[in-house]
ROMARDO-606281 format. One record per atom (N, C-alpha, C): residue number from 1; x, y, z; atom name. Coordinates in steps of 0.2 Angstrom, whole numbers, plus 5000, padded with zeros to 4 digits. Atoms other than C-alpha are relative to their C-alpha. Example, Ala and Ser with C-alpha at 12.3 -4.5 7.8 and 13.67 -1.06 7.14 Angstrom:
BEGIN
seq = 1&px = 5004&py = 4994&pz = 5000&atom = N;
seq = 1&px = 5062&py = 4978&pz = 5039&atom = CA;
seq = 1&px = 5004&py = 5006&pz = 5000&atom = C;
seq = 2&px = 4996&py = 4994&pz = 4999&atom = N;
seq = 2&px = 5068&py = 4995&pz = 5036&atom = CA;
seq = 2&px = 4996&py = 5005&pz = 5003&atom = C;
END
This chain:
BEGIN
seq = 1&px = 4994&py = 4996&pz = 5002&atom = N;
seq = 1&px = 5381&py = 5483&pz = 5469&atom = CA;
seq = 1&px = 5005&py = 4996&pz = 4996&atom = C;
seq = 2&px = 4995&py = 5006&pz = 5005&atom = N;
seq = 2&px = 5393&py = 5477&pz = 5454&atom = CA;
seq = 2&px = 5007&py = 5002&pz = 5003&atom = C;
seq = 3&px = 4993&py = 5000&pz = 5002&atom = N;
seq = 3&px = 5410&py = 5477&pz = 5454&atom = CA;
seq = 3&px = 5004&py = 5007&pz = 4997&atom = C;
seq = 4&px = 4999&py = 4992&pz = 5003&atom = N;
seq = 4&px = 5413&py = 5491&pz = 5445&atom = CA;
seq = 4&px = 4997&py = 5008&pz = 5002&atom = C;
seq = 5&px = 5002&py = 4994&pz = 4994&atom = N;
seq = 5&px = 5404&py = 5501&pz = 5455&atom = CA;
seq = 5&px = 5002&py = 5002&pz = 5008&atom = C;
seq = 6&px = 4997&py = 4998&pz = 4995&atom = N;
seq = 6&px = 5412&py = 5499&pz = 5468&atom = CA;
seq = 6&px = 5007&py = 5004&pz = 5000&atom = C;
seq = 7&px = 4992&py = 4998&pz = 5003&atom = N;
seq = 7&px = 5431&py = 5500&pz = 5461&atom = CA;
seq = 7&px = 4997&py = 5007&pz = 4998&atom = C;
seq = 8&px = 4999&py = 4993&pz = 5003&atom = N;
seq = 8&px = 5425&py = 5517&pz = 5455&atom = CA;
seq = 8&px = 4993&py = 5004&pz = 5006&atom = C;
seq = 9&px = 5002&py = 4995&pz = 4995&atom = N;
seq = 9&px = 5416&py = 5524&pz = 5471&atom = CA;
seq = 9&px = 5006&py = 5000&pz = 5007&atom = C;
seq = 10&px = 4994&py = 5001&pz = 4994&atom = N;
seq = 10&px = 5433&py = 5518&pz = 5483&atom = CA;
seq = 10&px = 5007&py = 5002&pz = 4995&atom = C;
seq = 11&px = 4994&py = 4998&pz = 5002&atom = N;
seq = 11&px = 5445&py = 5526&pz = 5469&atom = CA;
seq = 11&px = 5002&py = 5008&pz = 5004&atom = C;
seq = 12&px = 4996&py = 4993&pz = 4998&atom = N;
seq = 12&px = 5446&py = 5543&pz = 5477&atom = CA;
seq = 12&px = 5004&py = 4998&pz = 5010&atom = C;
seq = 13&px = 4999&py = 5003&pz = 4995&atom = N;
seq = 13&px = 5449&py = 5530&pz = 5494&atom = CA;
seq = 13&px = 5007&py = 4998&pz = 4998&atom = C;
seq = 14&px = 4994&py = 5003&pz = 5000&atom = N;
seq = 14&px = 5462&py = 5520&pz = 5487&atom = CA;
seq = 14&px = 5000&py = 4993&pz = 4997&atom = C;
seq = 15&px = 5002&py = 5008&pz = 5003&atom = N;
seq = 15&px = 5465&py = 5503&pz = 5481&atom = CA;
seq = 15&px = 4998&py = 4996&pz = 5006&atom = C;
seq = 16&px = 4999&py = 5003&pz = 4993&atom = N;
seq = 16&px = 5456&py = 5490&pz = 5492&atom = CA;
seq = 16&px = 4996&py = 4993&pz = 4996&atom = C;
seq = 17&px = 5002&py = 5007&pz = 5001&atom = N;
seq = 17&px = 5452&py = 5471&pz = 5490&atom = CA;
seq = 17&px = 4993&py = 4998&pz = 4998&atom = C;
seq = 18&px = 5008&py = 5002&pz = 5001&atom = N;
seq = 18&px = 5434&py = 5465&pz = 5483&atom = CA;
seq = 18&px = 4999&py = 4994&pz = 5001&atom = C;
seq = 19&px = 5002&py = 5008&pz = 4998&atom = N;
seq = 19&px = 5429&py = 5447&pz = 5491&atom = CA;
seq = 19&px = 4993&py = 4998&pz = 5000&atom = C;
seq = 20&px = 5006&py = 5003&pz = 5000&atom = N;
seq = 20&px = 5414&py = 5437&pz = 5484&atom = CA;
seq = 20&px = 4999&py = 4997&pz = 5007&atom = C;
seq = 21&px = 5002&py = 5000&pz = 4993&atom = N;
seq = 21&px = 5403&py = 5438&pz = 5502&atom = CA;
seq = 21&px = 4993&py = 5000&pz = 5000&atom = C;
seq = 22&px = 5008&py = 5001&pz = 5000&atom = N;
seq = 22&px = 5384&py = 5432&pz = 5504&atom = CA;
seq = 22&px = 4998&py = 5001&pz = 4993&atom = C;
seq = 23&px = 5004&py = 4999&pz = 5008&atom = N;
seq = 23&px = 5374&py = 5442&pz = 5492&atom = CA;
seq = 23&px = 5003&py = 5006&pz = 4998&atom = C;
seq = 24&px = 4997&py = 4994&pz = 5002&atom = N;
seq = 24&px = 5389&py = 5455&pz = 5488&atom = CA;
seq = 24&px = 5006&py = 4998&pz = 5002&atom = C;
seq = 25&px = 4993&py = 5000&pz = 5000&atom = N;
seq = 25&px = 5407&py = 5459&pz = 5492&atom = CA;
seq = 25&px = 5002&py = 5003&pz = 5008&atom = C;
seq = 26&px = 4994&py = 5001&pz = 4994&atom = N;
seq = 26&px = 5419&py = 5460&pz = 5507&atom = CA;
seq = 26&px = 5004&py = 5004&pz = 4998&atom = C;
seq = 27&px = 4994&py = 4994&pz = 5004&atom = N;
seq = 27&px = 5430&py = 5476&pz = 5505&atom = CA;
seq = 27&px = 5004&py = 5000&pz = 5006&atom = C;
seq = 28&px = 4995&py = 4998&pz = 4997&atom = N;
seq = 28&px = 5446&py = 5478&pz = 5513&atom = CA;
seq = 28&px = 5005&py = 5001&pz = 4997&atom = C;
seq = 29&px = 4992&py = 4995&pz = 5001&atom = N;
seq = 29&px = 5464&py = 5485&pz = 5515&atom = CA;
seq = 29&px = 5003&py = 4996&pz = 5001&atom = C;
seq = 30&px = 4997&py = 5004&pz = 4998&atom = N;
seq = 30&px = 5479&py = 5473&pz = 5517&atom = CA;
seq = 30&px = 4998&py = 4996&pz = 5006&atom = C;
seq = 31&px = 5002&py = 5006&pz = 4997&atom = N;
seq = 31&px = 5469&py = 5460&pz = 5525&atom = CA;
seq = 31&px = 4994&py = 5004&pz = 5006&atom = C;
seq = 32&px = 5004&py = 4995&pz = 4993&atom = N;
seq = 32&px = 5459&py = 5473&pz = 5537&atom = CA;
seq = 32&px = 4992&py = 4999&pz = 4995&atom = C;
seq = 33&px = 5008&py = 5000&pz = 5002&atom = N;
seq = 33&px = 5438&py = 5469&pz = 5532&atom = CA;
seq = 33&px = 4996&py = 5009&pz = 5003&atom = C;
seq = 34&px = 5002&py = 4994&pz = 4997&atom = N;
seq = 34&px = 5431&py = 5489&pz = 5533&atom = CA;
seq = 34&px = 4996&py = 5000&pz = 4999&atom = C;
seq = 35&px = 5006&py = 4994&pz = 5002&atom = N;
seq = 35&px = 5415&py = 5488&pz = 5523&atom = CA;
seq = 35&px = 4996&py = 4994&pz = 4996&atom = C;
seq = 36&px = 5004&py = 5005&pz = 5002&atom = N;
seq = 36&px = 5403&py = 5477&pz = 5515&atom = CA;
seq = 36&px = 4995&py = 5004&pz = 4995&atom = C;
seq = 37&px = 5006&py = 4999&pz = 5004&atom = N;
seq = 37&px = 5391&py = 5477&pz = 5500&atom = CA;
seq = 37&px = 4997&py = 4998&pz = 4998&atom = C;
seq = 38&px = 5006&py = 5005&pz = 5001&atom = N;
seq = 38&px = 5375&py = 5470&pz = 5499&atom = CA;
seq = 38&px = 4996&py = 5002&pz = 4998&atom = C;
seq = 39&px = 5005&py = 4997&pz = 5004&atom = N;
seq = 39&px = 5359&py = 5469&pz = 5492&atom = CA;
seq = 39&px = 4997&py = 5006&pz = 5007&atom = C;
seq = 40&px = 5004&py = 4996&pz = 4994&atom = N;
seq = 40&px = 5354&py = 5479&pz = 5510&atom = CA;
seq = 40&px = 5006&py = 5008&pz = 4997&atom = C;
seq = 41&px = 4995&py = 4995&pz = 5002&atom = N;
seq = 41&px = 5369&py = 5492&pz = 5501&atom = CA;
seq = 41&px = 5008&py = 5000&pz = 5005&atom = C;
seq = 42&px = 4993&py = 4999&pz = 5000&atom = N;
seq = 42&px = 5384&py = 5500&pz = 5506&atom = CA;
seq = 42&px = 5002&py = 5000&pz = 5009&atom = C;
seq = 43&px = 5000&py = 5000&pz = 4991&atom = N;
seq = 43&px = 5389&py = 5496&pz = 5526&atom = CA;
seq = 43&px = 5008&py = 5003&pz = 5001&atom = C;
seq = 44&px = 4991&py = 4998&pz = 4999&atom = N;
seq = 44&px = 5406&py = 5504&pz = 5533&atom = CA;
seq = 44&px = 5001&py = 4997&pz = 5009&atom = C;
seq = 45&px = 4997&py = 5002&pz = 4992&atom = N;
seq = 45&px = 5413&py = 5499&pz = 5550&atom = CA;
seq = 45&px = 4999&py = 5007&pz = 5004&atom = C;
seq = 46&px = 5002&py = 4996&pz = 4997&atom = N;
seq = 46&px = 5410&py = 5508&pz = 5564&atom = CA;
seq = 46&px = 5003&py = 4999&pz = 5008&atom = C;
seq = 47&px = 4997&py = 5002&pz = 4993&atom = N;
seq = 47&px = 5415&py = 5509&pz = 5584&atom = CA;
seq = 47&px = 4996&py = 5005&pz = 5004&atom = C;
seq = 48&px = 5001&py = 4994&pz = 4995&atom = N;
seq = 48&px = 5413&py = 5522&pz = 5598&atom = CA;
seq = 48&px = 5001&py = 5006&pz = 4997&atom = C;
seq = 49&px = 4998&py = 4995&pz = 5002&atom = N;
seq = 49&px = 5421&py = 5536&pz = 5590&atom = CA;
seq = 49&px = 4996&py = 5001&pz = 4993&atom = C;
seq = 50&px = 5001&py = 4996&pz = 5006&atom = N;
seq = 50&px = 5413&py = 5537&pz = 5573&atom = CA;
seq = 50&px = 4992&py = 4998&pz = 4999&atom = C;
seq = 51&px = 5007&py = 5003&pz = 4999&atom = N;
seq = 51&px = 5396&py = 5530&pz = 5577&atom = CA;
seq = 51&px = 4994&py = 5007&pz = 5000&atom = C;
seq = 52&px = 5002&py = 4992&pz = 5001&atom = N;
seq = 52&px = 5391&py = 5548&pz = 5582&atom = CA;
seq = 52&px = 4997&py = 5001&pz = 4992&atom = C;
seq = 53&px = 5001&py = 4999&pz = 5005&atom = N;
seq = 53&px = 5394&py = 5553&pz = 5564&atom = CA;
seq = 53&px = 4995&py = 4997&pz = 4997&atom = C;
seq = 54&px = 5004&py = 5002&pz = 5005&atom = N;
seq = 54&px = 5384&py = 5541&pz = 5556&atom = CA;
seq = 54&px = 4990&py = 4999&pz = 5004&atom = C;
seq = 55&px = 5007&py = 4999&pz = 4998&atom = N;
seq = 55&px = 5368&py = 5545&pz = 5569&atom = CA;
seq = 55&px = 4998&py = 5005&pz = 4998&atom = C;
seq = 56&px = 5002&py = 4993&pz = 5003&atom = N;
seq = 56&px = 5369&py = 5564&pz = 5563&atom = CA;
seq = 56&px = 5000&py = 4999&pz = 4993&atom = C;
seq = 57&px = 5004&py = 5000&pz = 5009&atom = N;
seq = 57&px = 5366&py = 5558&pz = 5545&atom = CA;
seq = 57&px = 4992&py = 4998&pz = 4999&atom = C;
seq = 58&px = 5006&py = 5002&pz = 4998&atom = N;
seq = 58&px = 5353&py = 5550&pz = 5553&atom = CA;
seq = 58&px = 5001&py = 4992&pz = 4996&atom = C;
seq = 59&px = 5000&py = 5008&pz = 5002&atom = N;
seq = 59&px = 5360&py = 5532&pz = 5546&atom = CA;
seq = 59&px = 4997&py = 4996&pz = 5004&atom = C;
seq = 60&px = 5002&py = 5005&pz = 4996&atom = N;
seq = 60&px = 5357&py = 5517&pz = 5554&atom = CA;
seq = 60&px = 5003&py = 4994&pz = 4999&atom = C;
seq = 61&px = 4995&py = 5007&pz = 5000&atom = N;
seq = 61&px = 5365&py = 5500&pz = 5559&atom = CA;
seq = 61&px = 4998&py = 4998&pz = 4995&atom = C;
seq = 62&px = 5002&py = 5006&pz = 5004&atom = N;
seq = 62&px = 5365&py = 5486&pz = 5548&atom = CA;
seq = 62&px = 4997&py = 4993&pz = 5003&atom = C;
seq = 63&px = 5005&py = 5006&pz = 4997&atom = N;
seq = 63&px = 5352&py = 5472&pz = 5552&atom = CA;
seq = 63&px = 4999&py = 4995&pz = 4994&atom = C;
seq = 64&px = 5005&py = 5006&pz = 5004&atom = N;
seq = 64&px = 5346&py = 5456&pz = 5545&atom = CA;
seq = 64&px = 4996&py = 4995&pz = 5004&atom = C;
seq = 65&px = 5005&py = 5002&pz = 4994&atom = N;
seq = 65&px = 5334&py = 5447&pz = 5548&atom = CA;
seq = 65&px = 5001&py = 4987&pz = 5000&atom = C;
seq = 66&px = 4999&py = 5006&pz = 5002&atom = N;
seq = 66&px = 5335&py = 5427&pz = 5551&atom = CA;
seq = 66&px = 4992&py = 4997&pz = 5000&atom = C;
seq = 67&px = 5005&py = 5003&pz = 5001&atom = N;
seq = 67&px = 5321&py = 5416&pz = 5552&atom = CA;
seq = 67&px = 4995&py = 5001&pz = 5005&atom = C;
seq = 68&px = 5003&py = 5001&pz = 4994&atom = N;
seq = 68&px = 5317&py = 5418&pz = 5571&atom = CA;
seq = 68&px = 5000&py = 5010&pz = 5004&atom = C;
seq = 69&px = 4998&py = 4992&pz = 4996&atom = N;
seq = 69&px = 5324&py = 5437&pz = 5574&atom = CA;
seq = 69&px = 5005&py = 5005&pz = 4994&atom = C;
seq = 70&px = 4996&py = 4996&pz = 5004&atom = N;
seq = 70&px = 5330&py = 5452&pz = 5567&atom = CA;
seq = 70&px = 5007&py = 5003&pz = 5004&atom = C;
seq = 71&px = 4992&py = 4999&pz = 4996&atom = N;
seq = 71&px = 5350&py = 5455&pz = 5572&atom = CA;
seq = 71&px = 5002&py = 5006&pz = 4997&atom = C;
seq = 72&px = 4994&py = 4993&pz = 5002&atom = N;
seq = 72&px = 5359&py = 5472&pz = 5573&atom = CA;
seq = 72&px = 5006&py = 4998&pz = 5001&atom = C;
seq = 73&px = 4994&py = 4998&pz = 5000&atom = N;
seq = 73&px = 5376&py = 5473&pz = 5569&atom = CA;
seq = 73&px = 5004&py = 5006&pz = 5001&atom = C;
seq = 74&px = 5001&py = 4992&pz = 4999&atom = N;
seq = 74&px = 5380&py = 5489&pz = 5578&atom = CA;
seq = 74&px = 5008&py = 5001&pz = 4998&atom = C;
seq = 75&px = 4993&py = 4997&pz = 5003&atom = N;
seq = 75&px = 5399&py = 5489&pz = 5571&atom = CA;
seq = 75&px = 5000&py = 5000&pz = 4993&atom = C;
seq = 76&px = 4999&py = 4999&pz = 5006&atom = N;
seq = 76&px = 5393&py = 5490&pz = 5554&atom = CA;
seq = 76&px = 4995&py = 5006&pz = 4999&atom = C;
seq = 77&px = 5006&py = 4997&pz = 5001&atom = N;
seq = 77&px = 5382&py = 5506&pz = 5547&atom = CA;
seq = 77&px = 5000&py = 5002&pz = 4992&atom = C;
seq = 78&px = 4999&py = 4998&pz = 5003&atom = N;
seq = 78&px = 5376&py = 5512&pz = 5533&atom = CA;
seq = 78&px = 5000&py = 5007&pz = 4995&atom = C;
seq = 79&px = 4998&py = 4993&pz = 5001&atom = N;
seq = 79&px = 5383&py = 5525&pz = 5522&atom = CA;
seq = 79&px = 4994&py = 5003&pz = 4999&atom = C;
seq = 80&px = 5006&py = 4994&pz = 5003&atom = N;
seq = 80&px = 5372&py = 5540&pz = 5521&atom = CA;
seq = 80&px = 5002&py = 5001&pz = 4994&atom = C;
seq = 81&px = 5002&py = 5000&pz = 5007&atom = N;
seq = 81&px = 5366&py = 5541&pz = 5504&atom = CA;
seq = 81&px = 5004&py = 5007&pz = 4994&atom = C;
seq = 82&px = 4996&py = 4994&pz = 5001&atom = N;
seq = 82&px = 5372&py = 5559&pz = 5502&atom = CA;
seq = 82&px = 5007&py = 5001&pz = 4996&atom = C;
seq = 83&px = 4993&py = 5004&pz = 5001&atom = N;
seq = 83&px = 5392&py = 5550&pz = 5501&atom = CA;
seq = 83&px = 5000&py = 4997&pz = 4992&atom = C;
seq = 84&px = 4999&py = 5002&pz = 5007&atom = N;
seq = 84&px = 5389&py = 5545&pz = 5483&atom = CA;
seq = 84&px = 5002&py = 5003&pz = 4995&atom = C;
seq = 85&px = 4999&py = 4993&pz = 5002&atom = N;
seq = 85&px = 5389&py = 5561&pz = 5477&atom = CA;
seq = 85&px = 5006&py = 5004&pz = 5000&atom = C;
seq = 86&px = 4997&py = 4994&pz = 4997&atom = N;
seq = 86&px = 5402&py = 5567&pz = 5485&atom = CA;
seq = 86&px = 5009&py = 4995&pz = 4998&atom = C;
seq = 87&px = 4995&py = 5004&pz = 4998&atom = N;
seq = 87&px = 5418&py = 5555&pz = 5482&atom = CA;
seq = 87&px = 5006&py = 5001&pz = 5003&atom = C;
seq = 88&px = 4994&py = 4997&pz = 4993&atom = N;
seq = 88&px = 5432&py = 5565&pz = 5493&atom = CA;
seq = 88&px = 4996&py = 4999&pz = 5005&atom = C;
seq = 89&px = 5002&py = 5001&pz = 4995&atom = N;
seq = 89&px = 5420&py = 5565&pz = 5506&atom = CA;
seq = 89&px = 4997&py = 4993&pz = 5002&atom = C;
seq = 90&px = 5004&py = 5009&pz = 4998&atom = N;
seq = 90&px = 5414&py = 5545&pz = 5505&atom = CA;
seq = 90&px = 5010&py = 4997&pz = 5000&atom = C;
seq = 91&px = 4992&py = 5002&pz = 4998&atom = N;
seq = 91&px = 5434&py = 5543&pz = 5505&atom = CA;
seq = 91&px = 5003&py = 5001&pz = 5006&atom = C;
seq = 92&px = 5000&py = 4999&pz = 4994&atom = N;
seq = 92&px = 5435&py = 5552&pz = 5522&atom = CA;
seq = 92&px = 4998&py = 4995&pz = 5004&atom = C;
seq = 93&px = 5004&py = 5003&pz = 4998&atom = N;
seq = 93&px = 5422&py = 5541&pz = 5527&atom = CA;
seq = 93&px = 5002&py = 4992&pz = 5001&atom = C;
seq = 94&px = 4994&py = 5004&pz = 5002&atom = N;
seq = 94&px = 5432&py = 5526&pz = 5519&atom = CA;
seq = 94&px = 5002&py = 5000&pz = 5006&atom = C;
seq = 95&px = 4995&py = 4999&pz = 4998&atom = N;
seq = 95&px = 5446&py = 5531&pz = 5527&atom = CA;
seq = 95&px = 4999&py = 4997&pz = 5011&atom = C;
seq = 96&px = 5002&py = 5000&pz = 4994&atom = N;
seq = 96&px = 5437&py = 5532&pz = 5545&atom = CA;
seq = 96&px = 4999&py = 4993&pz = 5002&atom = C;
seq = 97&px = 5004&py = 5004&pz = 4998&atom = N;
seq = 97&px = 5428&py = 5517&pz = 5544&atom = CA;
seq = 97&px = 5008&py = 4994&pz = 5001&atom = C;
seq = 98&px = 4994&py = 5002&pz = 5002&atom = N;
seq = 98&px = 5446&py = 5509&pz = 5539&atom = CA;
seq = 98&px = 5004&py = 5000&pz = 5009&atom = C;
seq = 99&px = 4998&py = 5000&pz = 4994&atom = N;
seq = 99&px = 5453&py = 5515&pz = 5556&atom = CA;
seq = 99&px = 4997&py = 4998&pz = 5006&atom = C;
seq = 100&px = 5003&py = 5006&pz = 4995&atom = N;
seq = 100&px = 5439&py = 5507&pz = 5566&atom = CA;
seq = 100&px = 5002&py = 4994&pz = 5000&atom = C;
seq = 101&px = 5000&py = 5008&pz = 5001&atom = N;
seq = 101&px = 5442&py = 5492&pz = 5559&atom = CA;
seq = 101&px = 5005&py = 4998&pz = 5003&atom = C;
seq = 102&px = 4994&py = 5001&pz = 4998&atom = N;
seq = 102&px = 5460&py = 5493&pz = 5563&atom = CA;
seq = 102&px = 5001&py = 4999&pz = 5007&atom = C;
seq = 103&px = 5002&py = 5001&pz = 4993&atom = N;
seq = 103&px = 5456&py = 5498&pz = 5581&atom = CA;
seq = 103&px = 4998&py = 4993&pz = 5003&atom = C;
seq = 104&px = 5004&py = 5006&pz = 4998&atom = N;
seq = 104&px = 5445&py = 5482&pz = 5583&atom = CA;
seq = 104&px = 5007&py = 4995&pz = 5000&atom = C;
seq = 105&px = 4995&py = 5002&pz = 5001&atom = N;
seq = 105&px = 5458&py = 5472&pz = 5575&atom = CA;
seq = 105&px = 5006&py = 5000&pz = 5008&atom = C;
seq = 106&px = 4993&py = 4997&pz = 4995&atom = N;
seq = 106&px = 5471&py = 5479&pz = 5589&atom = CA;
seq = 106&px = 4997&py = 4998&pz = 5007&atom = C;
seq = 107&px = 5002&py = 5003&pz = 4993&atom = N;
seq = 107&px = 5458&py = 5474&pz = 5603&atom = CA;
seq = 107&px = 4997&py = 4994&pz = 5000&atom = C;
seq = 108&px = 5002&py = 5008&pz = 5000&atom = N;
seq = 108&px = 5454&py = 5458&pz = 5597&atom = CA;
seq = 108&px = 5007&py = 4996&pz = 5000&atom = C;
seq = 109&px = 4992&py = 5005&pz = 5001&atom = N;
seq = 109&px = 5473&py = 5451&pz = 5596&atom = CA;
seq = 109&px = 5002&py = 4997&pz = 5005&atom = C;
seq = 110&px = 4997&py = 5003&pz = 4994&atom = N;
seq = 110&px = 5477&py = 5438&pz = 5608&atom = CA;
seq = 110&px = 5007&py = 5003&pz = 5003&atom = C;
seq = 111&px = 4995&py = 4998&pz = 4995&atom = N;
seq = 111&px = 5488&py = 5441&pz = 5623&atom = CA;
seq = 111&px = 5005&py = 4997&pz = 4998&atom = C;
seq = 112&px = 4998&py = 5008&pz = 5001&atom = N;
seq = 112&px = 5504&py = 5431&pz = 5620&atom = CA;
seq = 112&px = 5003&py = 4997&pz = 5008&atom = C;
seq = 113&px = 4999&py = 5004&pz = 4992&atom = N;
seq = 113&px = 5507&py = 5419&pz = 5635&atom = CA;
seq = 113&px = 5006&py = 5003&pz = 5000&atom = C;
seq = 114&px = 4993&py = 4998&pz = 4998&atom = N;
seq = 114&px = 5519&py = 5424&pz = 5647&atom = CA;
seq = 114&px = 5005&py = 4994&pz = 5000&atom = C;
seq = 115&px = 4993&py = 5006&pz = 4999&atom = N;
seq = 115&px = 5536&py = 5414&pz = 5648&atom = CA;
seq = 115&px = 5001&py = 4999&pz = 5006&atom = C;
seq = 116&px = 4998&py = 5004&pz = 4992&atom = N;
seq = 116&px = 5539&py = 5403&pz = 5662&atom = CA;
seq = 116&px = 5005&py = 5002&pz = 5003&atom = C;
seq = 117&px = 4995&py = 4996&pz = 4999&atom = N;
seq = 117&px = 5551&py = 5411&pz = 5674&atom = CA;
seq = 117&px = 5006&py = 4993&pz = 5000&atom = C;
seq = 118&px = 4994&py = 5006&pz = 4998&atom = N;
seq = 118&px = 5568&py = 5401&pz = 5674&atom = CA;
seq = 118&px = 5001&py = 4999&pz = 5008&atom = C;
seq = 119&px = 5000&py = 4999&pz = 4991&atom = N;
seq = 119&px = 5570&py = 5394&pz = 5691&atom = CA;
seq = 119&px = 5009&py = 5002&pz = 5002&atom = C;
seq = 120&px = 4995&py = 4998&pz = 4997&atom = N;
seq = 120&px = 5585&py = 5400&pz = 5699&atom = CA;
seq = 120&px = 5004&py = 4991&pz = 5005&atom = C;
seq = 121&px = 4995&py = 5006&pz = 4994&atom = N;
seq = 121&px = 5601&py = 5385&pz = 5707&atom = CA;
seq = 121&px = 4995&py = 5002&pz = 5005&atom = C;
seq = 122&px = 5004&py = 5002&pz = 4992&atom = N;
seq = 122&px = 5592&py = 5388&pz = 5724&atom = CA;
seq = 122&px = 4994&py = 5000&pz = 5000&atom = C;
seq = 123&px = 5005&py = 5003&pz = 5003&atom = N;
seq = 123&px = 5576&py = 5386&pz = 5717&atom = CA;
seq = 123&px = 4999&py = 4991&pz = 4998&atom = C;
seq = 124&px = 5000&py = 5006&pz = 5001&atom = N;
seq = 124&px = 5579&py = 5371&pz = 5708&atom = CA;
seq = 124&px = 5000&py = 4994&pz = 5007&atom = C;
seq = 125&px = 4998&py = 5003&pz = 4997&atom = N;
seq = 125&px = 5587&py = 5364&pz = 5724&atom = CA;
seq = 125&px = 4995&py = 4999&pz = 5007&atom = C;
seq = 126&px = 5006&py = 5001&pz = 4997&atom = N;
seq = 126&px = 5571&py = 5367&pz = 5735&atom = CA;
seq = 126&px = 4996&py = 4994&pz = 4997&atom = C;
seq = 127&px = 5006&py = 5008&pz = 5005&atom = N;
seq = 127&px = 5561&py = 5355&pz = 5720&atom = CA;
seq = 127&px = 4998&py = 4995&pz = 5006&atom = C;
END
């Protein structure tokens, strides 16, 4: 997939970032990674709540394979085909996949360390 095919299948989406990735591009939102496009095609993010959707188009994960084994990436899927066609509904699609990402993003953020409690005069004075 070129460049220009992408900027004009993610224009009814919105503007989003295109990073030279493997053998395609790395598409995101203010720094958010939602979607990927390779020569395997068009992959969108995925999680528990939109994974559904993309088993009723009858999609399927994104896999590769390496030298010893084939690897599912069950948070990537790819778009059903039908979505090309349609570009309000592949901006939906966008749109969703965008908010898993974000999700993830929100569960994967370090905890920040708690602060040390100040010790109290009568505290100290047990030391």
């Amino acid at each position: 997939m070129d460049r220009d095919f992408l900027l004009d299948i993610f224009a009814s989406f919105g503007p989003v970032t295109l990073r030279r990735m493997f053998s395609g591009f790395g598409i995101s939102v203010d720094g958010v990674n939602f979607a990927m496009a390779l020569r395997a095609g068009l992959i969108l993010r995925a999680d528990e709540l939109t994974i559904p959707r993309f088993e009723a188009e009858g999609a399927k994960p994104f896999q590769y394979t390496t030298s010893k084994k084939t690897v599912t990436v069950a948070s990537y899927w790819h778009v059903p085909e039908r979505l090309y066609d349609d570009p309000d509904e592949f901006a939906e699609w966008a749109r969703a996949a965008l908010v898993a990402a974000q999700r993830a993003a929100l569960k994967k953020r370090p905890k920040g360390r708690k602060k040390a409690k100040k010790k109290t005069a009568k505290q100290k004075r047990k030391s």
